[in-house]
N, C-alpha and C positions, 0 to 999 in steps of 0.2 A: 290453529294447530291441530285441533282432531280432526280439521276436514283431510289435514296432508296424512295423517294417517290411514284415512278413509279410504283416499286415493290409491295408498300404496297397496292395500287388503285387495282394493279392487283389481288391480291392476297384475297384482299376484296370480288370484283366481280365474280372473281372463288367460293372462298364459298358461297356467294348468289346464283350462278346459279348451287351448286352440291345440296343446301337446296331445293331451287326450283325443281331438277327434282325430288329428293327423297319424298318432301315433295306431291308434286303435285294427286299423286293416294290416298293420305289418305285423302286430303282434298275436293275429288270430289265426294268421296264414301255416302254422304251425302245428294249429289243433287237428284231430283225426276228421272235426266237423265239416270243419273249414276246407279238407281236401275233398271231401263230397259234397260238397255245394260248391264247391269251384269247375266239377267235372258234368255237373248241372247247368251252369252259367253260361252266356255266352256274353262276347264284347261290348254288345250295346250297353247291356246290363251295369259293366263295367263305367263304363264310362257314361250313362245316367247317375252310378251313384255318386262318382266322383264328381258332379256336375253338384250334386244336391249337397256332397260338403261342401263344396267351395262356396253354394249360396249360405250354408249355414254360418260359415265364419263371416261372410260378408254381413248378415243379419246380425250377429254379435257383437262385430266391429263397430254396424253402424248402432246398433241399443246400448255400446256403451258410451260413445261419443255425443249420441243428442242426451241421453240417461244424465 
């Protein structure tokens, strides 16, 4: 019985932190900072970092599946 409880804590906090890393660039995009480092940036940039969330949910995915 506490391990299905375990499961569910776990399993909670993995979806808060796949919200959080997805969520996180749309909700900066808004700050005064965020518009001068966008006007700094160029595409590749873009789309390296988008590359390096995507491995990091994959990393997550896979650490809690063999976890």
């Amino acid at each position: 019985m506490a391990a299905m409880g375990s499961m569910k804590v776990q399993a909670v906090i993995l979806t808060y932190v796949l919200l959080a890393v997805l969520l996180h660039p749309l909700l900066c995009q808004g700050s005064p900072a965020a518009s001068l480092l966008e006007a700094q940036t160029s595409d590749g940039k873009t789309i390296d970092q988008g590359i390096a969330y995507m491995l990091m949910i994959v990393a997550l995915v896979v650490t809690y599946l063999v976890g």
